[in-house]
PAMAR-766698 format. One line per field, with one value per residue: residue number from 1; residue in one letter; x, y, z of N, C-alpha, C in turn. Coordinates in Angstrom, 3 decimals. Layout:
BEGIN
num (NUM / ...)
residuo (a / ...)
nu (X / ...)
nv (Y / ...)
nw (Z / ...)
cau (X / ...)
cav (Y / ...)
caw (Z / ...)
cu (X / ...)
cv (Y / ...)
cw (Z / ...)
***
This chain:
BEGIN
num (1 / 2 / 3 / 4 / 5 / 6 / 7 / 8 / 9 / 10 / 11 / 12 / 13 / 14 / 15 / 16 / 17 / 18 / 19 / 20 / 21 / 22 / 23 / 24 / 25 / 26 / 27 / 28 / 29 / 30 / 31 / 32 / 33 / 34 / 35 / 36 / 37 / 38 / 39 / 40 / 41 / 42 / 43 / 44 / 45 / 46 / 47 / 48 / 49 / 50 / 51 / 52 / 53 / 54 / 55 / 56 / 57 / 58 / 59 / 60 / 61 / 62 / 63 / 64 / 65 / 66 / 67 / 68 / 69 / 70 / 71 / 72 / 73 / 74 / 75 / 76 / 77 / 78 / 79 / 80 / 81 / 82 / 83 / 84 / 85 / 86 / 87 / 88 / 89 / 90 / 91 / 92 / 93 / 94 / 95 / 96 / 97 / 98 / 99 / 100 / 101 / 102 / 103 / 104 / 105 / 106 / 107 / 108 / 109 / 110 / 111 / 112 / 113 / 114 / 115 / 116 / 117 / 118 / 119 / 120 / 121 / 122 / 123 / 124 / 125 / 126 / 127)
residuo (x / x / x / x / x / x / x / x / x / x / x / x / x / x / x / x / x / x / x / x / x / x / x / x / x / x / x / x / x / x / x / x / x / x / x / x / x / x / x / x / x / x / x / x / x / x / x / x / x / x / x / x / x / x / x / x / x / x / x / x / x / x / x / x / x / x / x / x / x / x / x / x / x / x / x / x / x / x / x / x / x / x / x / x / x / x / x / x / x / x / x / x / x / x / x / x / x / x / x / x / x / x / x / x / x / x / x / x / x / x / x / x / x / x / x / x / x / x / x / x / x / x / x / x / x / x / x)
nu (2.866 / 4.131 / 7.702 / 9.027 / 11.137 / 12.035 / 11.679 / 12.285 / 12.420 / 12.236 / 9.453 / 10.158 / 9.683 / 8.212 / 9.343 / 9.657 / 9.978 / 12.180 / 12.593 / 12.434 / 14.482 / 13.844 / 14.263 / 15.121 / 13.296 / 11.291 / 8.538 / 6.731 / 5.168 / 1.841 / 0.951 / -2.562 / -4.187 / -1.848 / -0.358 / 2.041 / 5.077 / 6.937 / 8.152 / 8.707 / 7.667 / 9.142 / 9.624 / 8.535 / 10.517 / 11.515 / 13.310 / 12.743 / 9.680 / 10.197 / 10.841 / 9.450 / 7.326 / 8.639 / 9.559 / 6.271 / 5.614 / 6.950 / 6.694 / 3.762 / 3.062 / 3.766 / 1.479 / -0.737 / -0.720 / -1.350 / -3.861 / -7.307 / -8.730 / -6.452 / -5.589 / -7.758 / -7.766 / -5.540 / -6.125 / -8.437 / -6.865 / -5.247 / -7.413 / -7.820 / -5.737 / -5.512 / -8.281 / -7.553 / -5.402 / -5.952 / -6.028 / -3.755 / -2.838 / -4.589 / -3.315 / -0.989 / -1.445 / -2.318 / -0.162 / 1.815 / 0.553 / -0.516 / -3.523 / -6.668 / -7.602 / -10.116 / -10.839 / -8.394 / -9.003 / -11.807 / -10.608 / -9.209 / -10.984 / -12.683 / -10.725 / -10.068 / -12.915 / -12.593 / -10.603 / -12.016 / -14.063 / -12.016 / -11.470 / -13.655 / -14.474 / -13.166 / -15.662 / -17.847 / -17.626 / -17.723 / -20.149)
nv (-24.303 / -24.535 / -23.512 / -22.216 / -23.305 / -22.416 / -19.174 / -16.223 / -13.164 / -10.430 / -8.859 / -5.305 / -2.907 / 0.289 / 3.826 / 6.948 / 7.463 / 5.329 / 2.342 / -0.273 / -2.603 / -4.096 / -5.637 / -8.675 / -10.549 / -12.411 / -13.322 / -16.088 / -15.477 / -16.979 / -18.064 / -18.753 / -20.149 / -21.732 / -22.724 / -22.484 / -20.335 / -17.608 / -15.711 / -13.318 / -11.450 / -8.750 / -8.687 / -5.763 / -5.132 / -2.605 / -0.930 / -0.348 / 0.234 / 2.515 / 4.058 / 4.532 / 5.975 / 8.369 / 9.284 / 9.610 / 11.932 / 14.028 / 14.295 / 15.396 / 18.565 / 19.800 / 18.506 / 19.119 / 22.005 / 22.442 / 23.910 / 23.328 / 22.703 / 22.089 / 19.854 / 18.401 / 18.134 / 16.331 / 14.394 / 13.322 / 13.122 / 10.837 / 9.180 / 8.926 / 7.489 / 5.288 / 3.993 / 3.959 / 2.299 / -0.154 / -2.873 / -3.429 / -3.090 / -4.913 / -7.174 / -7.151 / -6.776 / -9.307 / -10.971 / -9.858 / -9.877 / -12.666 / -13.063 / -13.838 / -13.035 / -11.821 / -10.955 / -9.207 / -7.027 / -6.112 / -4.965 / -3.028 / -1.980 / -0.676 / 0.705 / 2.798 / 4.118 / 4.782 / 6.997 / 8.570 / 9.121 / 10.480 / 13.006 / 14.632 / 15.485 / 18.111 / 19.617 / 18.338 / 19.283 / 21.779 / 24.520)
nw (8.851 / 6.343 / 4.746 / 1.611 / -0.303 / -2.546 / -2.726 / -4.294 / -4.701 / -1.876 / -0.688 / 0.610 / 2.381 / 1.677 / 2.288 / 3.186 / 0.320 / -0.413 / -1.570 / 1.344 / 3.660 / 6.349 / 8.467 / 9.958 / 9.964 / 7.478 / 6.128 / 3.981 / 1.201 / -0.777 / -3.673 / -3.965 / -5.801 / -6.507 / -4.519 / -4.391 / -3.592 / -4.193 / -3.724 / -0.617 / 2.130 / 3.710 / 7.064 / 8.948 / 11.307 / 14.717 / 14.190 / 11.966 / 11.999 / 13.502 / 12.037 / 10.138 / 11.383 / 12.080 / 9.531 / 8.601 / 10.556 / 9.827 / 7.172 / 8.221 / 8.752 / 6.135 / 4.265 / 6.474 / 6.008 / 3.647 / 1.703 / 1.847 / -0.874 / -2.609 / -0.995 / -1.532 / -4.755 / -5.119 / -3.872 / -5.784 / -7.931 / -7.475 / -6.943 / -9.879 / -10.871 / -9.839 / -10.348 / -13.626 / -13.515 / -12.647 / -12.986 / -12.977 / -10.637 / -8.506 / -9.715 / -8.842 / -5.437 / -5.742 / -6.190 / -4.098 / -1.664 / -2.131 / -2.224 / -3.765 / -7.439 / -7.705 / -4.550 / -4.814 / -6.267 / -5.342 / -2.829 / -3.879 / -4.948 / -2.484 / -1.590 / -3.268 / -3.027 / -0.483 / -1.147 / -3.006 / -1.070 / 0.539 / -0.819 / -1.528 / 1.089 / 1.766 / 1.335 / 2.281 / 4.481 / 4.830 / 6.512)
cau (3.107 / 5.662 / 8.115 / 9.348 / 12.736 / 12.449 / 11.452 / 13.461 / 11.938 / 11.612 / 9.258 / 10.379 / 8.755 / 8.019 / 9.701 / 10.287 / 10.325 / 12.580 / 12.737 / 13.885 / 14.250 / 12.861 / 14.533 / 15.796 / 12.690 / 10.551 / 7.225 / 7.011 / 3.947 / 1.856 / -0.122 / -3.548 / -4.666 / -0.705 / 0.245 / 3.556 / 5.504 / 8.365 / 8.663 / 8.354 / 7.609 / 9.976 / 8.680 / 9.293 / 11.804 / 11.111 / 14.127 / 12.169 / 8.406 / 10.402 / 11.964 / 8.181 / 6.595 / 9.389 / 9.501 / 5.393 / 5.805 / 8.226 / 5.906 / 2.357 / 3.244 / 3.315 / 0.171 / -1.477 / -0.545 / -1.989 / -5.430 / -8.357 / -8.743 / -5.626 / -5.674 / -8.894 / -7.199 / -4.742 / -6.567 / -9.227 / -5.680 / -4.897 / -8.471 / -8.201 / -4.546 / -5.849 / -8.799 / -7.112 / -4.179 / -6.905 / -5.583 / -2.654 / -2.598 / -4.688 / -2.401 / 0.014 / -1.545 / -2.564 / 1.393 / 3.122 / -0.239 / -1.257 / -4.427 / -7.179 / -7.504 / -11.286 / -10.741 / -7.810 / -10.264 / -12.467 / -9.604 / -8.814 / -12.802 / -12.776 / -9.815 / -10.958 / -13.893 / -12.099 / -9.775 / -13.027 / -14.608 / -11.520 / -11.268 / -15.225 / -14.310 / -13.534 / -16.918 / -18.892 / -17.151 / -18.058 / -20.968)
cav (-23.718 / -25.435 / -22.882 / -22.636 / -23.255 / -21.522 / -18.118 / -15.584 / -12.059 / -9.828 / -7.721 / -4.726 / -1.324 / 1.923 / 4.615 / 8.267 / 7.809 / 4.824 / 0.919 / -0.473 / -4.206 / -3.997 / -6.416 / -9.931 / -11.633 / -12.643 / -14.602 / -16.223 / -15.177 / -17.997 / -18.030 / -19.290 / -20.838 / -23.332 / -23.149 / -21.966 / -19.181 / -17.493 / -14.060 / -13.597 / -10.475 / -8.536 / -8.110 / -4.787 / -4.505 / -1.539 / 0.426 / 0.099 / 1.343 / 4.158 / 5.400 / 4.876 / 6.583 / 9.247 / 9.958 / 10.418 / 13.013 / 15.253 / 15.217 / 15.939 / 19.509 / 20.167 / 18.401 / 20.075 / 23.831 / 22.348 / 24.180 / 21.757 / 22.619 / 21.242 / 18.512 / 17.870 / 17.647 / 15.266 / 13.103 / 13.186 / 12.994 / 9.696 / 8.689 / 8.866 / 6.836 / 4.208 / 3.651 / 3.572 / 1.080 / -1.133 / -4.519 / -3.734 / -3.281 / -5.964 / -8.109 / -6.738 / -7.101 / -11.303 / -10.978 / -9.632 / -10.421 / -13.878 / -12.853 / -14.288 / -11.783 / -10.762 / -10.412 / -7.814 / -6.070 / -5.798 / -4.312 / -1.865 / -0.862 / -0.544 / 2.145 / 3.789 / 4.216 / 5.780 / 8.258 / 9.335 / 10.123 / 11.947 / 14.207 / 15.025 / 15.673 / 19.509 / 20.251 / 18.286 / 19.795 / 23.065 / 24.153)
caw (7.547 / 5.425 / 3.642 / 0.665 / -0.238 / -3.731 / -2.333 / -4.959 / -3.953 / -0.364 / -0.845 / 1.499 / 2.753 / 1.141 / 3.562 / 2.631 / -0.956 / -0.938 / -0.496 / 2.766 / 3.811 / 7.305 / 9.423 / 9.211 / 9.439 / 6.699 / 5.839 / 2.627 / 0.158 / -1.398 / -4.622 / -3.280 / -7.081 / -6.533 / -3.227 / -4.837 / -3.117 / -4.826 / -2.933 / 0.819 / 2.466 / 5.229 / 8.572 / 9.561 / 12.961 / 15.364 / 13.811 / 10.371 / 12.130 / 14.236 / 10.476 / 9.194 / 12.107 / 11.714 / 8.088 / 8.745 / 11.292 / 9.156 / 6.178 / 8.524 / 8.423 / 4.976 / 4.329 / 7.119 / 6.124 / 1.936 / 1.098 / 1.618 / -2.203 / -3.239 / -0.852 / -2.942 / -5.799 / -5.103 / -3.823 / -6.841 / -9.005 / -7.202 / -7.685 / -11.519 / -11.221 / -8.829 / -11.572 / -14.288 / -13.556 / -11.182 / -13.317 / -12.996 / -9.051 / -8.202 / -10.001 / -7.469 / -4.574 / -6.182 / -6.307 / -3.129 / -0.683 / -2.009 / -2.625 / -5.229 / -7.593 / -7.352 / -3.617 / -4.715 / -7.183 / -4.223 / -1.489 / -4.441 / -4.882 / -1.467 / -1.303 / -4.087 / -2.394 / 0.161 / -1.608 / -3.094 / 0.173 / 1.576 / -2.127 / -1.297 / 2.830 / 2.209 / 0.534 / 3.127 / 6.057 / 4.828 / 7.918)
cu (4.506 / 6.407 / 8.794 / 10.764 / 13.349 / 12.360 / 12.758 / 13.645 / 11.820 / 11.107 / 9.711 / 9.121 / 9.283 / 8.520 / 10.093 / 10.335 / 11.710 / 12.374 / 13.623 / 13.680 / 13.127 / 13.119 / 14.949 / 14.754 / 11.776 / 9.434 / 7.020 / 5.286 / 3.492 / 0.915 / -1.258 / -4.158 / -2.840 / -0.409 / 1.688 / 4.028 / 7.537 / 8.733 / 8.212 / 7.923 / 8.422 / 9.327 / 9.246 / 9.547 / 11.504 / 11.938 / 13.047 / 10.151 / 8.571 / 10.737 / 10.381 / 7.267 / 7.369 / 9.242 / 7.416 / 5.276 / 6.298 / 7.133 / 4.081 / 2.368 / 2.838 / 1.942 / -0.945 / -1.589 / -1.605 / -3.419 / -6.196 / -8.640 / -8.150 / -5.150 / -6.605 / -8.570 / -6.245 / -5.552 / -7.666 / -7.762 / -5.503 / -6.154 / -8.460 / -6.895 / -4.729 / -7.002 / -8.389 / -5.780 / -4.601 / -6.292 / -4.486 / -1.880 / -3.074 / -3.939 / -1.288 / -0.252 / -2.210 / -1.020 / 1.933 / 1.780 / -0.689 / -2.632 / -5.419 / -7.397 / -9.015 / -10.950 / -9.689 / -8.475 / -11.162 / -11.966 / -9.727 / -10.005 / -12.480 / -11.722 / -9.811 / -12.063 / -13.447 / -11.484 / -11.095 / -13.535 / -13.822 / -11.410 / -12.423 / -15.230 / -14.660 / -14.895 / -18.140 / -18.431 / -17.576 / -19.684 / -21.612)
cv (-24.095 / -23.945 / -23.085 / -22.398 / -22.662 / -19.731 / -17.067 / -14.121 / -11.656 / -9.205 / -6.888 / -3.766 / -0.610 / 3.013 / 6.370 / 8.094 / 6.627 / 3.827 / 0.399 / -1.751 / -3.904 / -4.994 / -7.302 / -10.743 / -11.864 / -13.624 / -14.802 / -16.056 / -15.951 / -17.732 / -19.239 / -20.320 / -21.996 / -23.285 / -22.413 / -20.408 / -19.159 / -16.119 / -14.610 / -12.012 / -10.122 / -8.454 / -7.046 / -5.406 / -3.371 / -0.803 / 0.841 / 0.738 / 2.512 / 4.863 / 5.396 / 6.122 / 7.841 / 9.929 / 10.584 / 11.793 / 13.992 / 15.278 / 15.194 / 17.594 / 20.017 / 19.811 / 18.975 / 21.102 / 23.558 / 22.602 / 22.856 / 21.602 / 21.382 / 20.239 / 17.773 / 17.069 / 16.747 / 14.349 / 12.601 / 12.601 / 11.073 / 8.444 / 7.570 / 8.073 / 5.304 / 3.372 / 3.287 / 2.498 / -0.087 / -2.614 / -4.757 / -3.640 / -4.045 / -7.047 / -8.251 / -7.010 / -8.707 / -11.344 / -10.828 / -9.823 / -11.992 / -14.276 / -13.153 / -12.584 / -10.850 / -10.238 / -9.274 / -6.792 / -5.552 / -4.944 / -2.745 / -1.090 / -0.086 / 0.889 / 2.983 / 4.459 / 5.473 / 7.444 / 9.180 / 9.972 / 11.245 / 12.976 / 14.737 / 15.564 / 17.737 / 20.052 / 19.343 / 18.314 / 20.969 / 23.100 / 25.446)
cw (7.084 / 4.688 / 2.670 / -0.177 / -1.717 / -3.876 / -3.746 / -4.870 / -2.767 / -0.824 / 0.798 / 2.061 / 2.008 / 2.028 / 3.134 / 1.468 / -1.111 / -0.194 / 0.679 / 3.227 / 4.770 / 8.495 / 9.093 / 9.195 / 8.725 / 6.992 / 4.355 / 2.520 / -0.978 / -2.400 / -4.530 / -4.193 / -6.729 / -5.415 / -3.325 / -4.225 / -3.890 / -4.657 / -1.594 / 1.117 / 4.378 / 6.112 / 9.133 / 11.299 / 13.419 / 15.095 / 12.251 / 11.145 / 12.862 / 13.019 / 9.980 / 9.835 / 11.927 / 10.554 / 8.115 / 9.106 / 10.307 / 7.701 / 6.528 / 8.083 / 7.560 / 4.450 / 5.280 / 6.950 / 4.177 / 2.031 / 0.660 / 0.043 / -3.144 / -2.837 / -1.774 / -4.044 / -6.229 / -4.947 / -5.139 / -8.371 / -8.825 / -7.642 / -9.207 / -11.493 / -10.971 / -10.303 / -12.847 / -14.241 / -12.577 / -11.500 / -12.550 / -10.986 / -8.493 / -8.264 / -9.192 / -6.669 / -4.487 / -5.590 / -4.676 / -1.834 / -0.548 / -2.164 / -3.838 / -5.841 / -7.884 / -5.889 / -3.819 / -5.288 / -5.731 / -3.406 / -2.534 / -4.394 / -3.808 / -1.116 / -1.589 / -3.747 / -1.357 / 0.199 / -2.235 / -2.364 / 0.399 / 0.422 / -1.642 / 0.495 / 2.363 / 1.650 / 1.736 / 4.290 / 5.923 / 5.583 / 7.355)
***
């Protein structure tokens, strides 16, 4: 894999509510329609998945003590966010994965899919 010496973006990690590099080493991210790469993406480092695995931990809690209700409802909230801005996140994940962009349409179905199930969990757990 040849890289590319115009790279102008890292994308980083998401961590607690803010961006964080993630180490020093990168992989560059190619647009599959040119070959062309002009971001890379960080590779998290084991200080950056102990702060991810960390920052999890500290907010299980609170989500664990949240009424299956109003877990519900978040997740049905996220649902309706995920749906409505679907272009515009595929286009994102074309962007910072490399990805064609039906196959991101697809990933997104696919999650959507998901968040649906777990909004629908407390009503078919009920016994």
């Amino acid at each position: 894999m040849q890289h590319d010496k115009n790279v102008t973006a890292t994308i980083g990690h998401f961590i607690d509510g803010q961006h964080v590099g993630g180490g020093t080493r990168v992989q560059p991210v190619f647009d599959p329609a040119t070959g062309f790469s002009d971001k890379s993406v960080a590779l998290a480092d084991k200080l950056t998945v102990e702060q991810a695995i960390t920052s999890a931990q500290a907010a299980f809690p609170a989500w664990r003590n949240t009424p299956p209700l109003k877990r519900a409802r978040v997740m049905s909230k996220l649902k309706t966010l995920l749906e409505a801005n679907a272009d515009r996140i595929a286009a994102l994940i074309t962007a910072e994965h490399g990805k064609v962009l039906s196959d991101a349409h697809g990933e997104l179905q696919r999650g959507i899919e998901n968040v649906e199930y777990a909004s629908y969990a407390p009503e078919l757990l009920k016994g």
